[in-house]
Backbone as JSON Lines, residues from 0, in Angstrom:
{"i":0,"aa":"X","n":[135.46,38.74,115.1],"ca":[134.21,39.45,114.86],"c":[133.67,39.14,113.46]}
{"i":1,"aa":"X","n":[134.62,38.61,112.63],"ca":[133.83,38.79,111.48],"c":[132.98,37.35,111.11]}
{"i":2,"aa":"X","n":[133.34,36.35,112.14],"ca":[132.62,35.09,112.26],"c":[131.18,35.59,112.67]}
{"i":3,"aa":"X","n":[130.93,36.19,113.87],"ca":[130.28,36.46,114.12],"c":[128.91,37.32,113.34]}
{"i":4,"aa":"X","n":[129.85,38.46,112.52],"ca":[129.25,39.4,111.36],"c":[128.64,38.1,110.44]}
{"i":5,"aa":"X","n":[129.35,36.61,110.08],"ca":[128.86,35.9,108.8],"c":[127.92,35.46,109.65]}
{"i":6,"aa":"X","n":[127.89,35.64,111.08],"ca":[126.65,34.11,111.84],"c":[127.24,32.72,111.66]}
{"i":7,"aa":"X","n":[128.85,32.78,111.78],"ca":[129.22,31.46,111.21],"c":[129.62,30.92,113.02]}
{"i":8,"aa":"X","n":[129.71,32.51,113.71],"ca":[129.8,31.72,115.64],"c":[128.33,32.55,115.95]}
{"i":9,"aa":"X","n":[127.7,32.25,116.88],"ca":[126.27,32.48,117.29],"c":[126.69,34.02,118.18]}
{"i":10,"aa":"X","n":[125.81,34.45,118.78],"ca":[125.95,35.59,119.51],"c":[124.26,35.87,119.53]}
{"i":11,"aa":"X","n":[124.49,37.02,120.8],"ca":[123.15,36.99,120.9],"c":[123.13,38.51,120.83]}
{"i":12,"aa":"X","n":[122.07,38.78,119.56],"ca":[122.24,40.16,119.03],"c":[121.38,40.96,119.23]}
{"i":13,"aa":"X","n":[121.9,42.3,119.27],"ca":[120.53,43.01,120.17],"c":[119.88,43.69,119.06]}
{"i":14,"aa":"X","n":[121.12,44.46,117.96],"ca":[120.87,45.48,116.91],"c":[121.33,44.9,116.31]}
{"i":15,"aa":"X","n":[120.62,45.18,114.97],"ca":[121.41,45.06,113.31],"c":[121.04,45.89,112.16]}
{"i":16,"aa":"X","n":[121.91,46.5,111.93],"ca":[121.21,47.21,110.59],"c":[122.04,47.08,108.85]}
{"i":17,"aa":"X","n":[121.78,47.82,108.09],"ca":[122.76,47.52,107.31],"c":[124.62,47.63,107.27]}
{"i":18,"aa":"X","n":[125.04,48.75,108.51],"ca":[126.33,49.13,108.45],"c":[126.61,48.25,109.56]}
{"i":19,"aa":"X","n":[126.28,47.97,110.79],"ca":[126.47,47.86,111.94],"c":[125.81,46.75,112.89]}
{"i":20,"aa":"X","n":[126.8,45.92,113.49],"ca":[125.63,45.15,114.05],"c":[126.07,45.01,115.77]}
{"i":21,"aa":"X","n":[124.84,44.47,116.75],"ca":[125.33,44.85,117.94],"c":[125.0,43.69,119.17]}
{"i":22,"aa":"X","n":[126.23,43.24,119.9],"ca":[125.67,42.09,120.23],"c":[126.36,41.78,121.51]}
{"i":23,"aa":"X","n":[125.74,41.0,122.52],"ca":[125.76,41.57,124.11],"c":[127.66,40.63,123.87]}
{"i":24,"aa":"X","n":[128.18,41.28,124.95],"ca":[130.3,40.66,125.54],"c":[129.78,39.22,126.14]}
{"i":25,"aa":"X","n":[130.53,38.59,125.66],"ca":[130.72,37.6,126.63],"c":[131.45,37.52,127.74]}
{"i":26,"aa":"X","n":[131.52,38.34,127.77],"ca":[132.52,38.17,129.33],"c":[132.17,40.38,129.8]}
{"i":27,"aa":"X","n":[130.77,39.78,130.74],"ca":[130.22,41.56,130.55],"c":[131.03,42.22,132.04]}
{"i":28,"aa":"X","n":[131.28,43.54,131.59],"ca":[131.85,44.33,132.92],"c":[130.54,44.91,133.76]}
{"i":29,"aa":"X","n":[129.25,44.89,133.23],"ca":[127.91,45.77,133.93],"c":[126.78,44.44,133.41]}
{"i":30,"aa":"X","n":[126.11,44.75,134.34],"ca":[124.31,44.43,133.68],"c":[124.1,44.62,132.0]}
{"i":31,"aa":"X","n":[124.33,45.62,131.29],"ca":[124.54,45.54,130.22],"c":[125.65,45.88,129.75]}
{"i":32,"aa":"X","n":[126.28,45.32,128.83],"ca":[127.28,45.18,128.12],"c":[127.32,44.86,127.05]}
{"i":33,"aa":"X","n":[127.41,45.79,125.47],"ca":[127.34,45.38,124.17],"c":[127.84,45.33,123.55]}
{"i":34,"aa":"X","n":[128.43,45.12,122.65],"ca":[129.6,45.54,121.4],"c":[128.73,46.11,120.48]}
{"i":35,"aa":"X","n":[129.38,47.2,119.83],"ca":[128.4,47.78,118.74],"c":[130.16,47.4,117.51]}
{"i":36,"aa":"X","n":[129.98,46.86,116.12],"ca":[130.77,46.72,115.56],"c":[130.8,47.3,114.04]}
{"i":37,"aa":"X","n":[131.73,48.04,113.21],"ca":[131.24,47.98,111.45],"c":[131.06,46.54,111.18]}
{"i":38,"aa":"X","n":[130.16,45.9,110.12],"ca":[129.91,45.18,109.52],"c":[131.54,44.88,108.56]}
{"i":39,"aa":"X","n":[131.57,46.26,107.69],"ca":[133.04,46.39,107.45],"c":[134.05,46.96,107.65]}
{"i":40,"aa":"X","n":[134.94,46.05,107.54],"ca":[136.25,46.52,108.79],"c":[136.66,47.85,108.0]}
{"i":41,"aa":"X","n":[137.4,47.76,106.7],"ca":[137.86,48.77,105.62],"c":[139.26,49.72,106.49]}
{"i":42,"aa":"X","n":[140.04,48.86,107.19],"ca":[140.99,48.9,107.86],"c":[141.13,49.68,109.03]}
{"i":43,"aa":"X","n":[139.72,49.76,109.87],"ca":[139.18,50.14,111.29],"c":[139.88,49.38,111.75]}
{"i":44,"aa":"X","n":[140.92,49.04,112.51],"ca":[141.62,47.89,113.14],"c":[141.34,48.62,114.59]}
{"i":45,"aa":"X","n":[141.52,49.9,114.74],"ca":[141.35,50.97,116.09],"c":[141.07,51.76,115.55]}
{"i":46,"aa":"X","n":[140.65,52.97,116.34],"ca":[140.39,54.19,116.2],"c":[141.72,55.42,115.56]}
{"i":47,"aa":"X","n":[142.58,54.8,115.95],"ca":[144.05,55.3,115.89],"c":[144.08,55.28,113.95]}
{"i":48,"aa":"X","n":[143.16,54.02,113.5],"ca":[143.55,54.2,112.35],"c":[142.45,54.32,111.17]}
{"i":49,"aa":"X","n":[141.26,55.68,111.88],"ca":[140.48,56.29,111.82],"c":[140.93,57.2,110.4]}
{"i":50,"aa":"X","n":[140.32,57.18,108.99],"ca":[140.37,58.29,108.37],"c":[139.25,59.31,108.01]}
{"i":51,"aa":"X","n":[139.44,60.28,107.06],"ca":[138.24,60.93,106.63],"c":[137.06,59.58,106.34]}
{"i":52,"aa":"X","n":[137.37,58.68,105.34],"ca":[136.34,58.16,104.74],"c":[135.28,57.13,105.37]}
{"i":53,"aa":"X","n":[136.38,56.97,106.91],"ca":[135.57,56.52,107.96],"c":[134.25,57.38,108.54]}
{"i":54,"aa":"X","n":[134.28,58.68,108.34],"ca":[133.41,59.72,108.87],"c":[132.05,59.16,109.58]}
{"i":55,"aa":"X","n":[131.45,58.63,108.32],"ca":[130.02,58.48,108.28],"c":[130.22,57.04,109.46]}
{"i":56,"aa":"X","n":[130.81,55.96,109.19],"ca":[130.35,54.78,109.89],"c":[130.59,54.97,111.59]}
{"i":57,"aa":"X","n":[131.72,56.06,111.8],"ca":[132.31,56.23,113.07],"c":[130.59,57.16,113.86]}
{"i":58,"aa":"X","n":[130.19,58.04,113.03],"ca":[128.83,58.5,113.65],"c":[127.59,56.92,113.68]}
{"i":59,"aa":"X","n":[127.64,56.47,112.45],"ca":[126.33,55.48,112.75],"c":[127.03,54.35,113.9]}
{"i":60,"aa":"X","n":[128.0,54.12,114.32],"ca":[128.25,53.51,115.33],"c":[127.65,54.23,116.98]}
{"i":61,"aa":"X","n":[128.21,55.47,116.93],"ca":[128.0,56.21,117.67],"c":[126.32,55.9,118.2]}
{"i":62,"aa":"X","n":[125.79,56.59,116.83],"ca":[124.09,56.15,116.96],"c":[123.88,55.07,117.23]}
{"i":63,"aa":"X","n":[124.04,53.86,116.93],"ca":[123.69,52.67,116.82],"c":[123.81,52.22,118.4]}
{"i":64,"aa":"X","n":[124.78,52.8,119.23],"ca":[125.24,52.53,120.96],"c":[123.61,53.49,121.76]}
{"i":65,"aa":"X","n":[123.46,54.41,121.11],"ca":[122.6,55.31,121.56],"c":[120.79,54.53,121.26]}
{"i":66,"aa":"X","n":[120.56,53.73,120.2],"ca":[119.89,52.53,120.1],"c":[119.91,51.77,121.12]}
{"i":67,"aa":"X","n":[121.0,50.96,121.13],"ca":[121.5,49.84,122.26],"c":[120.63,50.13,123.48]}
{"i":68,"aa":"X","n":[121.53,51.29,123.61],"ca":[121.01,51.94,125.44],"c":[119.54,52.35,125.01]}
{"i":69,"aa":"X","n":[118.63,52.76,124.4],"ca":[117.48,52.96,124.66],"c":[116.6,50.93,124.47]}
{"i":70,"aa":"X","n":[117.15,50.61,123.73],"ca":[116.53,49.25,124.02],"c":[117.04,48.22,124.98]}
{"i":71,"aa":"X","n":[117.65,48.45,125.48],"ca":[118.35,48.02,126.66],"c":[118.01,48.36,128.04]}
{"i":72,"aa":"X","n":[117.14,49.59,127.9],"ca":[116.87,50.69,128.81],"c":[117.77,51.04,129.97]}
{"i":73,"aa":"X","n":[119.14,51.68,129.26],"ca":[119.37,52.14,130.14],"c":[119.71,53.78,129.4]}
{"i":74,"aa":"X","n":[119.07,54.75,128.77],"ca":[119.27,55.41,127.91],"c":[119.65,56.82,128.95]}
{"i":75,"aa":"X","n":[119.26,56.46,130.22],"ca":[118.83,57.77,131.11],"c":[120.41,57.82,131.86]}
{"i":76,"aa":"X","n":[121.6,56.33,131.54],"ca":[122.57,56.45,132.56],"c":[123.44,55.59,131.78]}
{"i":77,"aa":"X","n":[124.56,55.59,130.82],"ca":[125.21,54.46,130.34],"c":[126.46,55.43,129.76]}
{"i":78,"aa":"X","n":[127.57,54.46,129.27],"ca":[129.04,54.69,128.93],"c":[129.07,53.97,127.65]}
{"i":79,"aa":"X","n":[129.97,54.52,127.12],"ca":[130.46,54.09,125.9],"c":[131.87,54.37,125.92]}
{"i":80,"aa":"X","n":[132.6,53.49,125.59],"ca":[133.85,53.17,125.7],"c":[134.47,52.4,124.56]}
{"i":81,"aa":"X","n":[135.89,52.71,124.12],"ca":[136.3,52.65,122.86],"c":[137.59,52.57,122.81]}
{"i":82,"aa":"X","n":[138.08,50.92,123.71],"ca":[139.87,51.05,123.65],"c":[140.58,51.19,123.1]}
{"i":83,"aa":"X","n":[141.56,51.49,122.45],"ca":[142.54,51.72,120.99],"c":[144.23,51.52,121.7]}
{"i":84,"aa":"X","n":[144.36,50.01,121.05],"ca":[145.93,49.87,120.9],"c":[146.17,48.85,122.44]}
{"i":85,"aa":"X","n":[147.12,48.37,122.41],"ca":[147.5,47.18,123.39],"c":[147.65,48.05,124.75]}
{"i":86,"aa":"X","n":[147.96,49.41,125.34],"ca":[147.96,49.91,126.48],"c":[146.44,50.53,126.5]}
{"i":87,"aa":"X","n":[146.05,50.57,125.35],"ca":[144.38,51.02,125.94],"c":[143.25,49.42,126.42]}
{"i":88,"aa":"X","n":[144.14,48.24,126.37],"ca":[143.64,47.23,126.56],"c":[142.52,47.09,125.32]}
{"i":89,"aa":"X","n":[142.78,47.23,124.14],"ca":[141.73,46.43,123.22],"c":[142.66,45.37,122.62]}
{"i":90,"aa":"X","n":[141.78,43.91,122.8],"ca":[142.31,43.02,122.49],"c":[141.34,42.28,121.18]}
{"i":91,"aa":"X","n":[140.52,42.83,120.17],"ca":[140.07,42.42,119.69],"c":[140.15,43.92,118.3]}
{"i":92,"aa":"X","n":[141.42,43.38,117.21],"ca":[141.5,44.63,116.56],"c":[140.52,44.43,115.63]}
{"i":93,"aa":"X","n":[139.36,44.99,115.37],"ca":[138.39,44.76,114.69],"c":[137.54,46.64,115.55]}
{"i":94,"aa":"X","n":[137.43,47.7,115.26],"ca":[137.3,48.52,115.78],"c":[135.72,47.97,116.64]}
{"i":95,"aa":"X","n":[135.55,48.56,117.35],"ca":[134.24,48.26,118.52],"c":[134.03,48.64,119.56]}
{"i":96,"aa":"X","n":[132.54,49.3,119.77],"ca":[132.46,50.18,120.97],"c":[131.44,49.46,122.09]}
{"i":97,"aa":"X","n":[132.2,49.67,122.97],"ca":[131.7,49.1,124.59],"c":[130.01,49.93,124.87]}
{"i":98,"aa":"X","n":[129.02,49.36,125.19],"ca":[127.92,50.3,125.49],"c":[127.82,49.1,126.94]}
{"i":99,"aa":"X","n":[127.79,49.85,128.07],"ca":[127.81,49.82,129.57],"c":[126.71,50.1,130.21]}
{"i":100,"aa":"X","n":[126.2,49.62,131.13],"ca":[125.08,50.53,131.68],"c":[124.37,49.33,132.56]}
{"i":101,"aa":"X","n":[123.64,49.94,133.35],"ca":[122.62,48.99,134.25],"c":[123.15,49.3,135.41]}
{"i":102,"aa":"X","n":[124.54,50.12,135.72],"ca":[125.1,49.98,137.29],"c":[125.42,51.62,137.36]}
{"i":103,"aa":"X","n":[125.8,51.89,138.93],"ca":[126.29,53.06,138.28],"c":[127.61,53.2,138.04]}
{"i":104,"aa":"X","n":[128.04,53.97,137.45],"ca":[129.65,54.41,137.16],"c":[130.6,55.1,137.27]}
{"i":105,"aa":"X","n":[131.76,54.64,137.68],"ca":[132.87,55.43,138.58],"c":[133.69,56.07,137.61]}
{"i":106,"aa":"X","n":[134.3,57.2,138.01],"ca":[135.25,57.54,137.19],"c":[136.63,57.68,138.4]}
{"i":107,"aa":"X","n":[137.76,57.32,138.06],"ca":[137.96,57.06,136.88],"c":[137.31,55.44,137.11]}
{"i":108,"aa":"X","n":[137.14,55.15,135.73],"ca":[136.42,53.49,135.71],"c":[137.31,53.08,136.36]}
């Protein structure tokens, strides 16, 4: 991800702002499928290793998915999803949230 954060691998980006930037999976589970990511990691590896001083970026991520889905339009029906650790299946430790949507959705997924 952080190739991606320099623009040093291409991606095709939907959001960017100063903390956060957001840019469709390559390999999508729905019609839409995004990664919303921190810009900086500051040892976000997962959620698991979440502190106080994370506070603020863990909400503008939050927001930033809630962006996604309204420009994406799917704001009226979408998931956000947030694997943490090798049995939650995240294979990319760089913290990052799944924004889903365009189909409908089962639980359990």
């Amino acid at each position: 991800f952080d190739k991606i954060i320099a623009k040093e691998i291409p991606s095709s980006i939907v959001y960017e702002d100063e903390k956060v930037l957001a840019f469709r999976d390559i390999n999508p589970q729905a019609p839409v499928h995004v990664l919303v990511i921190p810009k900086l990691r500051d040892g976000l590896t997962g959620l698991d290793k979440a502190e106080p001083r994370h506070a603020e970026i863990l909400g503008q991520l939050l927001y930033a998915a809630k962006v996604v889905a309204e420009k994406e339009g799917v704001a009226d029906g979408f998931r956000v999803v947030i694997n943490n650790g090798a049995e939650g299946c995240q294979s990319v430790y760089h913290l990052h949230v799944h924004v889903l949507g365009g189909r409908q959705m089962k639980w359990p997924p």
